[in-house]
C-alpha positions, 0 to 999 in steps of 0.5 A: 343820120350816122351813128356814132362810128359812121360819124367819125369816120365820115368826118375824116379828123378820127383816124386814129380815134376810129382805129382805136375803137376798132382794135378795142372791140368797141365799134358794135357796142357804139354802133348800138342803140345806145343813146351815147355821149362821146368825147372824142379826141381828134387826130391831133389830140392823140397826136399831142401824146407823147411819141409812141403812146398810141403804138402802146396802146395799140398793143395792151387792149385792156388799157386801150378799152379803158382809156377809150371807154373813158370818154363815153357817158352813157346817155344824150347830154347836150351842151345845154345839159353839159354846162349844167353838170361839175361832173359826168360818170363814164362808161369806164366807171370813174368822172370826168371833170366839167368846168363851163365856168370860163365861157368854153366847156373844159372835160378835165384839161380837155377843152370842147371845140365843137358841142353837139354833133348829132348822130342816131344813136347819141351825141358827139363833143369834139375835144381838143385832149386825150382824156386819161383816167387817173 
């Protein structure tokens, strides 16, 4: 099995997620041993921020390892578990919002289209927004 990096990119739909990470110094530290629990924006999840906002971010690091690190919460938590929870405390420091109430799974206004991708070193949810600290 891949970690979580290798997952990402093997999967073909994180381009601009796995840039990201890349430019923020973050690929090592989610290489790691981890165990991790990624929510990860797809292409066309960054593709919704407004025109410009990646190239921005791209350029001002410590807002891009803050937004990134919003969508890790240290750990393996399954959907089982996920459901279970009203709020998650990320790797950035503050929580991210979970409401399973609705039959899907929502991380603030994000929803999670696909729970549970395995990888060596934790777990990916698969998200349908950019999730963005307050």
């Amino acid at each position: 099995m891949a970690n979580i990096i290798d997952t990402a990119v093997n999967a073909g739909s994180f381009n601009t997620l796995v840039a990201a990470i890349k430019a923020a110094n973050l690929v090592d530290t989610l290489k790691g041993a981890g165990p991790f629990t990624v929510f990860a924006p797809t292409d066309e999840a960054f593709a919704k921020l407004p025109e410009g906002t990646v190239d921005a971010l791209l350029k001002d690091i410590p807002k891009l390892t803050k937004i990134l690190t919003y969508h890790v919460v240290s750990g393996k938590v399954l959907s089982g578990d996920v459901v279970k929870l009203k709020s998650a405390t990320t790797v950035e420091g503050s929580d991210v919002k979970i409401d399973a109430s609705n039959g899907s799974v929502k991380i603030n206004d994000s929803k999670v289209v696909t729970p549970d991708v395995a990888t060596d070193n934790g777990v990916i949810h698969i998200i349908d927004t950019v999730l963005l600290p307050a």
